[in-house]
Backbone as CSV, one residue per row, in Angstrom:
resi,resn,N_x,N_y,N_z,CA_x,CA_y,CA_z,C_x,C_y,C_z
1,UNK,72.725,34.983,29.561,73.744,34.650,30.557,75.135,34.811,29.945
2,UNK,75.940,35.508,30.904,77.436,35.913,30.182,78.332,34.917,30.791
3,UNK,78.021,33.803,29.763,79.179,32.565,29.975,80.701,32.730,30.611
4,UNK,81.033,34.008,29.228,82.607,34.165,29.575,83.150,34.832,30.719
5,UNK,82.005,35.935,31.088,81.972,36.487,32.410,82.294,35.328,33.523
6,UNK,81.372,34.276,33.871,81.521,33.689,34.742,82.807,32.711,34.933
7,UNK,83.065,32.212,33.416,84.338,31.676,33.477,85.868,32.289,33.596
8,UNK,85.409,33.788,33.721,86.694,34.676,34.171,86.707,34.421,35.338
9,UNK,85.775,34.590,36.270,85.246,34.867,37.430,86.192,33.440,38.009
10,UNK,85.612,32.276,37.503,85.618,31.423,37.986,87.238,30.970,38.040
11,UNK,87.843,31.218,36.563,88.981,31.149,36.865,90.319,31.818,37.178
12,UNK,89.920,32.667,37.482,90.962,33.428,38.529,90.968,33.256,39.775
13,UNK,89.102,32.866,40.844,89.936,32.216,42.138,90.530,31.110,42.143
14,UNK,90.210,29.990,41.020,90.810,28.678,41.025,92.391,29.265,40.486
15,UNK,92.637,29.982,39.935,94.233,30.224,39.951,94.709,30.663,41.122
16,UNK,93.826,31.555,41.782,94.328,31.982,42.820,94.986,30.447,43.968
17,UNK,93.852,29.741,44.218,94.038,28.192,44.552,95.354,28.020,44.545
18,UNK,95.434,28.149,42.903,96.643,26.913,42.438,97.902,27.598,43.319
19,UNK,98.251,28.695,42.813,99.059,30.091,43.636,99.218,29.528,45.199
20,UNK,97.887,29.032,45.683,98.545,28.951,47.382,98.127,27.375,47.782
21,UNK,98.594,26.522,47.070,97.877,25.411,47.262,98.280,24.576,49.074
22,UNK,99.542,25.177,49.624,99.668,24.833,51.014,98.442,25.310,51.853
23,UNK,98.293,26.419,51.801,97.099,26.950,53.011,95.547,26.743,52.318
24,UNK,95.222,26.917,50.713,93.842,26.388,50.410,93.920,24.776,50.464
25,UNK,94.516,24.150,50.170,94.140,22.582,49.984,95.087,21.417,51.111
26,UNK,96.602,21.636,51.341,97.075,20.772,52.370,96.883,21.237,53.865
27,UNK,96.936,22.762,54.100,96.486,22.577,55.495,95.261,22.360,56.056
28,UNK,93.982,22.502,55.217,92.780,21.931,55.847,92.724,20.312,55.834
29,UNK,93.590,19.481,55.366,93.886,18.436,55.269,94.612,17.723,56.190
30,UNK,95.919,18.645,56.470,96.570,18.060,57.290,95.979,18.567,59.034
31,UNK,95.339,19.151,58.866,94.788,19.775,59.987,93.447,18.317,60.308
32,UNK,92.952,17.744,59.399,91.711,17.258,59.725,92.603,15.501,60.123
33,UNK,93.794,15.513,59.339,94.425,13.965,59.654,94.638,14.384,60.635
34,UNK,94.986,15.288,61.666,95.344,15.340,62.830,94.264,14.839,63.776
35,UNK,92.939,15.355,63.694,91.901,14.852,63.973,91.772,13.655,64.339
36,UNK,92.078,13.117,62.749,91.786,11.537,63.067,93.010,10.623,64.119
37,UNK,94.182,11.208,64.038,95.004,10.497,65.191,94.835,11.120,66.340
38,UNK,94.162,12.140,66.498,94.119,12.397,68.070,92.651,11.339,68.582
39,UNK,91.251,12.217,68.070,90.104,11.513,67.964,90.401,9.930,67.579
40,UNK,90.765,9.343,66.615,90.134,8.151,66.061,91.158,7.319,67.097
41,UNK,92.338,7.769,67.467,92.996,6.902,68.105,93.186,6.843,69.744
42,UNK,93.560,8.337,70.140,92.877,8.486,71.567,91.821,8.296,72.409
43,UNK,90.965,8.491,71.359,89.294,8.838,72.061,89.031,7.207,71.591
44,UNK,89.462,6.894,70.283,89.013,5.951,70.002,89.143,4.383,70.576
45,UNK,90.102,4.439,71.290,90.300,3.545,71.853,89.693,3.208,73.428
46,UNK,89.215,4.221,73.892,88.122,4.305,75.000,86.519,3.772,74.665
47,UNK,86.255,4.287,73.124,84.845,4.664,72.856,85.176,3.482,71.239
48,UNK,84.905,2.227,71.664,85.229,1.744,70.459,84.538,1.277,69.277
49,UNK,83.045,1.652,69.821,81.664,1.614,68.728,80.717,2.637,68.910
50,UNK,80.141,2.738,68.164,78.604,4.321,68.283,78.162,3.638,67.328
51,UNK,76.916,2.845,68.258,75.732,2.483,67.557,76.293,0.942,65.900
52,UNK,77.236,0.551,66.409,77.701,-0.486,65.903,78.622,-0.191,64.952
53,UNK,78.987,0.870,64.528,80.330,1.497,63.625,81.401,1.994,64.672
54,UNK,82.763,1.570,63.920,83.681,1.936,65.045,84.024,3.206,64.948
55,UNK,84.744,3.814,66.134,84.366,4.851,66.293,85.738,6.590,65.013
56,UNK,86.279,5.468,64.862,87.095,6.158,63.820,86.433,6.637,62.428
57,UNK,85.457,5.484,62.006,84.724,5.561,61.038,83.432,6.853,61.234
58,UNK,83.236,6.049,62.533,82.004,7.240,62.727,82.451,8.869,62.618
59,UNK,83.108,9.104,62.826,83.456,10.428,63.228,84.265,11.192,61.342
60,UNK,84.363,10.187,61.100,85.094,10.626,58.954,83.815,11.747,58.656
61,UNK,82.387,11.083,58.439,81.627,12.298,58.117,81.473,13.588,58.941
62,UNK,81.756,13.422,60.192,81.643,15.130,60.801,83.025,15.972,60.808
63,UNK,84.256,14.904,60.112,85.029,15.509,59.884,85.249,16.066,58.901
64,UNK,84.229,16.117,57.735,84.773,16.171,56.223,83.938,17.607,56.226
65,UNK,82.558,16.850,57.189,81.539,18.667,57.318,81.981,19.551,57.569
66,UNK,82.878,19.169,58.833,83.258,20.358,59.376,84.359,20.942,58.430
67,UNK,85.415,20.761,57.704,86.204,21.171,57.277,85.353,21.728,55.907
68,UNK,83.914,21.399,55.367,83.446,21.689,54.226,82.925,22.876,54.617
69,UNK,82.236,23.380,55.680,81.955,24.135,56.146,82.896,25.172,55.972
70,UNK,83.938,25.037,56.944,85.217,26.428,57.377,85.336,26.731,55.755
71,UNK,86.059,25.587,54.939,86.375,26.143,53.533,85.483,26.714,52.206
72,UNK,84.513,26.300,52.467,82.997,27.083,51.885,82.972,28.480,52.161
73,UNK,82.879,28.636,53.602,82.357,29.892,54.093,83.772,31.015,53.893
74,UNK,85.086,30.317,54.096,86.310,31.180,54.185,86.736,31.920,52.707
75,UNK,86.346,30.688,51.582,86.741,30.662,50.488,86.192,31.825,49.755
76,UNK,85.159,32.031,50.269,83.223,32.806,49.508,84.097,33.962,49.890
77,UNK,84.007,33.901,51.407,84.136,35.496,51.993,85.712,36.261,51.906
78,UNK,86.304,34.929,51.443,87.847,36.592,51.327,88.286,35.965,49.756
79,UNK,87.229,35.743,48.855,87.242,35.798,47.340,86.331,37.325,46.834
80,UNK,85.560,37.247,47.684,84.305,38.794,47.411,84.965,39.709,48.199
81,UNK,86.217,39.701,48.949,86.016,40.567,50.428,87.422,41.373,49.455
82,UNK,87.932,40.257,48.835,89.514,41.308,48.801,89.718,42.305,47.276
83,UNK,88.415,42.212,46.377,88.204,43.113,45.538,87.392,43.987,46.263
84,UNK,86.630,44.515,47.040,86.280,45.230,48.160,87.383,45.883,48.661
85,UNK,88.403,45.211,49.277,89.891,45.686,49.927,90.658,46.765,48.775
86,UNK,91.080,45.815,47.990,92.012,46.653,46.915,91.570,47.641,46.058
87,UNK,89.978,47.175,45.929,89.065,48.637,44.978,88.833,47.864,43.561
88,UNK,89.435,46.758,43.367,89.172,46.322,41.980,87.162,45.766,41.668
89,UNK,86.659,45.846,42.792,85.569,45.439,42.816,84.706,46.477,41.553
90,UNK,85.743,47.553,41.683,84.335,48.682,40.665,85.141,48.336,39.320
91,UNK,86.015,47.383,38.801,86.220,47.434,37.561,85.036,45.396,37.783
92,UNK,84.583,44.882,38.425,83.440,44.011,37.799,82.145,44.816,37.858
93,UNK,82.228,45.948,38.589,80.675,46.943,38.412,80.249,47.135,37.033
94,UNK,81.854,47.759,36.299,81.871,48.594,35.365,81.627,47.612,34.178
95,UNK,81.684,46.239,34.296,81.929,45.316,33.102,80.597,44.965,33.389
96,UNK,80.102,44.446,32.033,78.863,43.940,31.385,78.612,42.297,32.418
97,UNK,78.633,42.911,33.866,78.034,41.159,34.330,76.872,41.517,35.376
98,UNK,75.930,40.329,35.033,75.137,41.054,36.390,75.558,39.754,37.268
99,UNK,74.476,40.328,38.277,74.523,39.953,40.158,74.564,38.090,40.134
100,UNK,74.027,37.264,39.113,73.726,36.319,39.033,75.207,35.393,38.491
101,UNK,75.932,36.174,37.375,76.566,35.532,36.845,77.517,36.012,37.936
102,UNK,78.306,36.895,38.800,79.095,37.677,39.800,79.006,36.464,40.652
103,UNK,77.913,35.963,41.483,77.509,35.456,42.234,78.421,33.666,41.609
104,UNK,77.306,33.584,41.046,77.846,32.268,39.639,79.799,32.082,39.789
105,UNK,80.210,32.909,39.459,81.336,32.583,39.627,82.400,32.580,40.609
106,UNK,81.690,33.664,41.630,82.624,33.615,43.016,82.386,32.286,44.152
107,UNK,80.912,31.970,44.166,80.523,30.909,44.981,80.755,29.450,44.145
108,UNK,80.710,29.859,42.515,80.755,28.373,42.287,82.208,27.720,42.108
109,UNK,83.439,28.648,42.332,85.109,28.225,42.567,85.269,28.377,43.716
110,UNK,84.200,28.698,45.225,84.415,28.360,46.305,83.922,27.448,46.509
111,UNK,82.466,27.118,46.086,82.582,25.422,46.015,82.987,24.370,45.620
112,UNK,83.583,24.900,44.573,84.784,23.554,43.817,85.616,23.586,44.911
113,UNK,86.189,24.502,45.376,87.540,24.193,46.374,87.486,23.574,47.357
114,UNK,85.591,23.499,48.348,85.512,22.955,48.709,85.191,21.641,48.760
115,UNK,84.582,21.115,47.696,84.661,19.929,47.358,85.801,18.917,47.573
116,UNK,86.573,19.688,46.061,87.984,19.173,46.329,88.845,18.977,47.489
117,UNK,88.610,19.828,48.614,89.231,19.304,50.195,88.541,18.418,50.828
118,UNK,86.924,17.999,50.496,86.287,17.060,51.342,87.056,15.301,50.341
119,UNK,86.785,15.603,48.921,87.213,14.360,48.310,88.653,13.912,48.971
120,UNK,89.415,15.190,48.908,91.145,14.429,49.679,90.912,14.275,50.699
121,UNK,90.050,15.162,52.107,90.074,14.162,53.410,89.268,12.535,53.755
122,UNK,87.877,12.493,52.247,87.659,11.169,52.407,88.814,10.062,51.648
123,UNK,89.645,10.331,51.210,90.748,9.084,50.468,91.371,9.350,51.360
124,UNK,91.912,10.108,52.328,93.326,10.243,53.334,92.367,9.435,54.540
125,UNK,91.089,9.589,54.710,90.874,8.786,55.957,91.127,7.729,55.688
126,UNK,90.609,6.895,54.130,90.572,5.226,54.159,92.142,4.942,55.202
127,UNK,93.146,6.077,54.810,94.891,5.683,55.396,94.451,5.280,56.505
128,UNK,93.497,5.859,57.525,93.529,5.470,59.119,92.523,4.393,59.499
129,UNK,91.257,4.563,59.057,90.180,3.672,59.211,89.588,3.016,58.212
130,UNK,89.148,2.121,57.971,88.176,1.289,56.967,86.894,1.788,56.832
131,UNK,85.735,2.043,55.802,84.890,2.730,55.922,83.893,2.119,54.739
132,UNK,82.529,2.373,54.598,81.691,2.070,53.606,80.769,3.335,53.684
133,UNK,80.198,3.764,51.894,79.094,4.303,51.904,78.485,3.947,51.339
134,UNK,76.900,3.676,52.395,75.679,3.036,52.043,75.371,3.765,50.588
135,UNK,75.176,4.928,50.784,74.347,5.655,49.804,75.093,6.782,49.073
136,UNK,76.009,6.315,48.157,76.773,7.450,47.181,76.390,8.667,46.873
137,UNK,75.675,8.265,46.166,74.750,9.106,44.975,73.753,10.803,46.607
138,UNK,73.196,10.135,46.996,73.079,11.133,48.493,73.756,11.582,49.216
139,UNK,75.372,10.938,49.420,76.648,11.691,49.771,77.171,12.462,49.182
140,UNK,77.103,12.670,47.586,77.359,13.764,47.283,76.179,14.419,46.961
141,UNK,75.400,14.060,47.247,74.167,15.147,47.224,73.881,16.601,48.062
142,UNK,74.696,15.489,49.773,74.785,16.452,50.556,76.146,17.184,50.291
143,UNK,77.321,16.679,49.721,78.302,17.111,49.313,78.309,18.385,49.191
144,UNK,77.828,18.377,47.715,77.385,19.850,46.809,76.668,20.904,47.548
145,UNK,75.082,20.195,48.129,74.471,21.753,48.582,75.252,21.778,49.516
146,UNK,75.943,21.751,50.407,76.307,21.977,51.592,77.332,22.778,51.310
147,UNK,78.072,22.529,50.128,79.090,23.365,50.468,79.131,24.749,49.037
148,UNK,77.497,24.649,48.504,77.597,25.550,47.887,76.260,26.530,48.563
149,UNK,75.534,26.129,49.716,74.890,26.653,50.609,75.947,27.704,51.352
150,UNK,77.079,27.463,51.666,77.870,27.516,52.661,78.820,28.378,52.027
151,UNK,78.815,28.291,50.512,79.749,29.159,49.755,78.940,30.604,49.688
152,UNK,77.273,30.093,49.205,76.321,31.456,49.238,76.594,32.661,50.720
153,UNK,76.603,31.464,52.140,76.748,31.867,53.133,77.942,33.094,53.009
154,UNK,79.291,32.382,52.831,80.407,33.074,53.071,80.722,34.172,52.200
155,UNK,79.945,34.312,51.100,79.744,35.283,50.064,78.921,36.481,50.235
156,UNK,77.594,36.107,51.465,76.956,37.332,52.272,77.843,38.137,53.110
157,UNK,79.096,37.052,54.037,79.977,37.330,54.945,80.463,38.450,54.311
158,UNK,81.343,37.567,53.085,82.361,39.007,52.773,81.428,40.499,52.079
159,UNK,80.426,40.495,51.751,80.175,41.253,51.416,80.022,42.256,52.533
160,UNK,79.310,41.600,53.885,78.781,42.612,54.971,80.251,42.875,55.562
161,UNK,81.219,41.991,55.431,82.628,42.669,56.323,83.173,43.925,55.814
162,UNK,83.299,44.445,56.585,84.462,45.907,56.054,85.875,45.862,56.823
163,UNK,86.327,44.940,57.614,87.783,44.220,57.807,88.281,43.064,57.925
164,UNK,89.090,42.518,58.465,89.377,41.494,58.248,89.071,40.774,59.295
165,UNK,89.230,42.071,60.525,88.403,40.834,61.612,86.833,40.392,61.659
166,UNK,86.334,41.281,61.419,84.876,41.174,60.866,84.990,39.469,59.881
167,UNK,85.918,39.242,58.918,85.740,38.284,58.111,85.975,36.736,59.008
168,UNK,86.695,37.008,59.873,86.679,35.760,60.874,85.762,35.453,61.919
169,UNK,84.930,36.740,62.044,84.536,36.332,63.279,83.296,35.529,63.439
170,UNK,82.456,35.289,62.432,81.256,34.775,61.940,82.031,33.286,62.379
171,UNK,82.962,32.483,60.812,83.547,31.725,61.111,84.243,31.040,62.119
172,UNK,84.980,31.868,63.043,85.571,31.694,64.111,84.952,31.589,65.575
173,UNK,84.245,32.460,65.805,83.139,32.257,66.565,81.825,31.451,66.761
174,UNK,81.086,31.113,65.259,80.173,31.007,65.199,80.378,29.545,64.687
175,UNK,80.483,29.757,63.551,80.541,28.171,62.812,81.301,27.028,63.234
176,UNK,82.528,26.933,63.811,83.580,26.235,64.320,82.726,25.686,65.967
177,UNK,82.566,26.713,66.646,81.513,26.311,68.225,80.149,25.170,67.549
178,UNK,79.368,25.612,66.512,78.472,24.726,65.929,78.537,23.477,65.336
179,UNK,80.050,23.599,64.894,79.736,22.067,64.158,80.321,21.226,65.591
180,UNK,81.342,21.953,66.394,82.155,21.042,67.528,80.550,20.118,68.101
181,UNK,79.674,21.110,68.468,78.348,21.250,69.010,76.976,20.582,68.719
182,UNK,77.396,20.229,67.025,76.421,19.268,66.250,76.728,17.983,65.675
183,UNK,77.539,16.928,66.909,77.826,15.660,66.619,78.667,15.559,65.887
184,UNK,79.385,16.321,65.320,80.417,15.903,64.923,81.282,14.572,64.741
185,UNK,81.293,14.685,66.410,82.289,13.671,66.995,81.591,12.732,67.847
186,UNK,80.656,12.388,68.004,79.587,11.816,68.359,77.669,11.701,68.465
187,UNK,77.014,11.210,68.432,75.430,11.072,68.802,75.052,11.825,69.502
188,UNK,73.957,12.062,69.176,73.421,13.102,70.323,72.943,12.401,71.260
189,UNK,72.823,11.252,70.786,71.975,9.969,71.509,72.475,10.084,72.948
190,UNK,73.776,10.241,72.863,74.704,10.226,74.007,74.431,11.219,75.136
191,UNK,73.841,12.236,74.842,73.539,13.463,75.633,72.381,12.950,76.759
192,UNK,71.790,13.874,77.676,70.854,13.878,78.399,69.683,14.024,77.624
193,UNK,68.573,13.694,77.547,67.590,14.158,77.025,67.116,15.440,76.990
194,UNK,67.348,16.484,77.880,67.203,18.044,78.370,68.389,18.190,76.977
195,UNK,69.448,17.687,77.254,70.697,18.253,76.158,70.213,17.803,74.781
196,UNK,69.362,16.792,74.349,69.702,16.749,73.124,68.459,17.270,72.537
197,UNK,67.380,17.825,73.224,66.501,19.019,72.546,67.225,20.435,72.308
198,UNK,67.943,20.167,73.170,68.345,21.585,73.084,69.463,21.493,71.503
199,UNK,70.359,20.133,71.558,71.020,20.723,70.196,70.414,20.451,69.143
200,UNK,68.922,20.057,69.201,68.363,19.943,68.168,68.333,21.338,67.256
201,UNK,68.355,22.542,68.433,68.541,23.851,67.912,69.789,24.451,67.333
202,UNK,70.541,22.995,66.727,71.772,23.454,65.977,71.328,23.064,64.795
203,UNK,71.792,23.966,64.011,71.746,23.783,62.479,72.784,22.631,62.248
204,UNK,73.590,22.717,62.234,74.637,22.072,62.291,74.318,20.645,62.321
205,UNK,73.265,20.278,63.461,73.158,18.789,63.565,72.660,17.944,62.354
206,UNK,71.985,18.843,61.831,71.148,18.519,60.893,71.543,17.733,59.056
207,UNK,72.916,18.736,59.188,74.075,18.833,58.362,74.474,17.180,58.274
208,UNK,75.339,17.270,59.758,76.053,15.630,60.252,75.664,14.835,60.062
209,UNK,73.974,14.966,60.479,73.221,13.635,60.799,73.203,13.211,59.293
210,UNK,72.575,14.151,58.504,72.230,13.554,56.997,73.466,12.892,56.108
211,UNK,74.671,13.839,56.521,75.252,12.968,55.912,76.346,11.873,56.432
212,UNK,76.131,11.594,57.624,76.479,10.545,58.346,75.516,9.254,57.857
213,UNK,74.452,9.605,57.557,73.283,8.498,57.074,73.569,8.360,55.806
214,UNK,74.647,8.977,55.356,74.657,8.258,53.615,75.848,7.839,53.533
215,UNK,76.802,7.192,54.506,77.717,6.930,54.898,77.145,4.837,55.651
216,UNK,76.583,5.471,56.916,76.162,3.947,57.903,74.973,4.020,57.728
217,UNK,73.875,4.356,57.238,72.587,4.405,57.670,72.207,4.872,58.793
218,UNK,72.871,5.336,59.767,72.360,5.988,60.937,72.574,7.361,60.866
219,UNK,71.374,8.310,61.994,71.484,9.588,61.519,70.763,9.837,63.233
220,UNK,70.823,11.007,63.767,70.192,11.464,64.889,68.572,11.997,64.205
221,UNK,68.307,12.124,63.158,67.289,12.951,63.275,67.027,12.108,61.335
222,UNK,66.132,12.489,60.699,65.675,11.630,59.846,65.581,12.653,58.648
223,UNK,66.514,11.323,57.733,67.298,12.145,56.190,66.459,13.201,55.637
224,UNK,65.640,12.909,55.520,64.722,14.128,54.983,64.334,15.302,55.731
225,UNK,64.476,15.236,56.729,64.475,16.344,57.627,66.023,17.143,57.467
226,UNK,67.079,16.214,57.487,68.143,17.318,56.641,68.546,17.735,55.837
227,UNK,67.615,17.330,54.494,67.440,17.099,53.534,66.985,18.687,53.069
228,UNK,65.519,18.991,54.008,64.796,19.982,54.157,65.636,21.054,54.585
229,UNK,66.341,21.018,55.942,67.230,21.930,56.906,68.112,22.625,55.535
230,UNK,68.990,21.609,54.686,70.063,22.426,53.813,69.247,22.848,52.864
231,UNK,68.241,22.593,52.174,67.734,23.049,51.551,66.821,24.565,51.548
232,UNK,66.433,24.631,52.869,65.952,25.994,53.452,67.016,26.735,53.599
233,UNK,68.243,25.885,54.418,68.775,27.148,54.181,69.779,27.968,52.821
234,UNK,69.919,26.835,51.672,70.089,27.390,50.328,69.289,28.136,49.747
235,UNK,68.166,27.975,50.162,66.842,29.205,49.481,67.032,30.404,50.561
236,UNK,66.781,30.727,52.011,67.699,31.509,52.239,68.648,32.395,51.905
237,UNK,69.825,31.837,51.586,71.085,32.500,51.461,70.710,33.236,49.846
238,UNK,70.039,32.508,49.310,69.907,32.804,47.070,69.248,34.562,47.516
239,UNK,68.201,34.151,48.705,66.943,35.326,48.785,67.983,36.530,49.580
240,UNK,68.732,36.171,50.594,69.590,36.987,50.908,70.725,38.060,49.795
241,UNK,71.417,36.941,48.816,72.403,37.588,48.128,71.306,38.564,47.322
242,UNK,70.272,37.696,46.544,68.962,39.058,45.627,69.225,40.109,46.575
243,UNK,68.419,39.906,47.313,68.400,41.492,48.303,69.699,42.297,47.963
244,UNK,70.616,41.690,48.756,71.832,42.364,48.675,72.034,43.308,47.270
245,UNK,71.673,42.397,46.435,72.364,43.035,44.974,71.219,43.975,44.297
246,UNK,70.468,44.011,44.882,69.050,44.766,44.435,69.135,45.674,45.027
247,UNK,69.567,46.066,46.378,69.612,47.455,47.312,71.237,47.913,47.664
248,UNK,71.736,47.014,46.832,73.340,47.982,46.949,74.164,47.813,47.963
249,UNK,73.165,46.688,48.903,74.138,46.848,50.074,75.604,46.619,50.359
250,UNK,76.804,47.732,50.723,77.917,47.589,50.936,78.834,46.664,49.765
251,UNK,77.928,46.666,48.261,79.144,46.147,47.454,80.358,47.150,47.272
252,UNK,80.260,48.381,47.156,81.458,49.485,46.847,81.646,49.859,47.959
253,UNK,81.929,49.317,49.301,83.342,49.909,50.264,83.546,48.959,50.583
């Protein structure tokens, strides 16, 4: 394993980071406190418990997902996408790294970054609401894979994009409609029964629920079952990038 390889890798997107720290680290931040005064205080004052947590509190974990999500998947895909763009991609061809350590270092400084934005939106919520987590040690459990599942994800993205709209539209379309869609901001409990089979067919829910349960103990669907969900889909994404790097697909244009 080429240590130094990966720690090049690794630290040049985290410089890159440092370079734009308004749009990688305060606006997904200040974007998610907005959240909480529209949601925790508008909505919240209509809807003032879910399932015996108030409703400001409740809603901190689908806010931290959702923002772990966008910055996972954004981070992956225009860290792999823009040596693709500029052409510098064939001077890491040409250097002594393979697919593992490449991989190793682009997804594992998109998951630091995302980390680091979920840790500042959970200390900026305590500012609005009061909060407890039952189960630490399983909050960042889901922490990590989730947002290095999600880094693998956005790292397939940029590879299959060949522009820039291509690089949003997964994200923009897809992921953002899913998490709005997977409790986020409330129980599914709340739905019709017809409705909440049906979002059982969100990935997404699966995400919330688990780690909403290592937060209050409550969850729509049962920890180990999302336990399983992120975990399939991290084996997934590992079996996806192999492929990729084994048949060539679209790393050189």
């Amino acid at each position: 394993m080429n240590w130094y390889a990966i720690a090049a890798i690794y630290k040049f997107e985290m410089a890159r980071t440092r370079r734009t720290l308004m749009q990688s680290i305060a606006s997904p931040v200040l974007s998610t406190s907005l959240y909480f005064v529209v949601f925790g205080s508008a909505i919240g004052s209509r809807i003032t418990s879910v399932e015996g947590v108030s409703y400001g509190a409740f809603i901190i974990p689908g806010l931290i997902m959702l923002s772990l999500l966008m910055q996972s998947v954004s981070n992956a895909s225009f860290g792999i996408y823009f040596p693709k763009f500029t052409g510098t991609i064939y001077e890491i061809h040409s250097a002594p790294v393979s697919f593992v350590e490449i991989v190793a270092g682009y997804v594992g400084a998109a998951a630091t970054k995302s980390v680091i934005v979920g840790v500042i939106i959970l200390a900026t919520a305590r500012l609005f609401v009061d909060y407890q987590i039952a189960h630490p040690l399983l909050m960042v459990a889901f922490l990590l894979l989730t947002s290095i599942t999600f880094s693998l994800f956005g790292f397939i993205i940029g590879i299959w994009a060949d522009n820039f709209e291509k690089l949003q539209v997964i994200p923009l379309l897809v992921i953002t409609p899913l998490t709005f869609l997977g409790g986020s901001f409330y129980s599914i409990h709340m739905l019709p029964p017809f409705w909440q089979k049906v979002t059982l067919l969100n990935p997404v829910v699966y995400l919330v629920s688990g780690f909403r349960w290592s937060f209050y103990d409550l969850a729509d669907v049962a920890v180990g079952t999302s336990l399983a969900a992120i975990t399939g889909f991290l084996v997934a994404c590992l079996a996806s990038v192999g492929w990729i790097f084994r048949t060539g697909y679209k790393l050189k244009s």
